[in-house]
N, C-alpha and C positions, 0 to 999 in steps of 0.2 A: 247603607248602600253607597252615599256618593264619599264618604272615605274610606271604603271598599276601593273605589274607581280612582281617588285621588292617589292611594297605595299604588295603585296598578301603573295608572300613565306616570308617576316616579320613576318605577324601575324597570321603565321600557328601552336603555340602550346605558354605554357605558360612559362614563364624564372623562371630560377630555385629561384630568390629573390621573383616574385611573390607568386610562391607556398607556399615558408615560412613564408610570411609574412599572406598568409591565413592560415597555420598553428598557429600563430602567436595568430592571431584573435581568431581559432574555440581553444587553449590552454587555452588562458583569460577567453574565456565565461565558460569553463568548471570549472574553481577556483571559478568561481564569482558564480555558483551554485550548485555546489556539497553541500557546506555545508548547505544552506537554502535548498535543499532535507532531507539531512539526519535528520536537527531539526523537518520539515513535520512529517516527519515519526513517531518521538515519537508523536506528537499531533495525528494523525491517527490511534495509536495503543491505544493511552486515550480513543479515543472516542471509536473503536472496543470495549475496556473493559468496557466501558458506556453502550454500547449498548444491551452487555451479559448481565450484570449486571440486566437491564432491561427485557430482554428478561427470564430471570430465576425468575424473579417477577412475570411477567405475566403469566408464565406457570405453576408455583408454585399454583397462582389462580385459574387457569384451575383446576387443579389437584383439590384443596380444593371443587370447586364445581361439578365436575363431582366423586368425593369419598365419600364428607363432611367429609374430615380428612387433615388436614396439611401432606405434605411427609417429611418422617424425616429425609431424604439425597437426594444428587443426583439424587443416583443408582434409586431409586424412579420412578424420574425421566424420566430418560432413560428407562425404564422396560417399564413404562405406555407411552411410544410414545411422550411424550414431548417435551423434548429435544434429541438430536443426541450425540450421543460417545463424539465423535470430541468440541461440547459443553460443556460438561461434563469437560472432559481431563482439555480444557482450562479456564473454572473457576474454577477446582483445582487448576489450577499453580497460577490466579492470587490472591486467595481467595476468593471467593466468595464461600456463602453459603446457606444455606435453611432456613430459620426462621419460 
């Protein structure tokens, strides 16, 4: 019974080397991913601008057949329900335009 008891109050919390050493661990994994996140991110922001890119072609068409006239900017755009501000704004920044 008391090396029953003496077992027990042993393994009642964790020793201050174990903790470290899972510090240790959850430190590593975070170096080993941070940077293949942040490279993600540019490829995720290409394709966002892929996808505008597209998305300002298609409504451009729109436009063409519900006008029969090309729009000759954005704001066009935006006025006739097309595209959203917020659309707008960011194929300013990255160039995109109306052809």
């Amino acid at each position: 019974m008391k090396l029953l008891q003496k077992l027990k109050k042993k393994n009642d919390g964790f020793t201050l080397l174990e903790m470290l050493i899972v510090l240790l661990v959850i430190a590593v994994l975070i170096i080993l991913f941070v940077p293949n996140l942040s490279k993600q991110q540019a490829s995720i922001n290409k394709q966002g601008d892929d996808a505008l890119s597209k998305v300002i072609q298609t409504q451009t068409e729109m436009y063409y057949l519900d006008n029969n006239e090309r729009p000759k900017d954005l704001d066009e755009l935006v006025q006739g329900g097309y595209i959203s501000k917020e659309q707008k704004d960011k194929a300013e920044k990255i160039g995109i335009k109306v052809e």
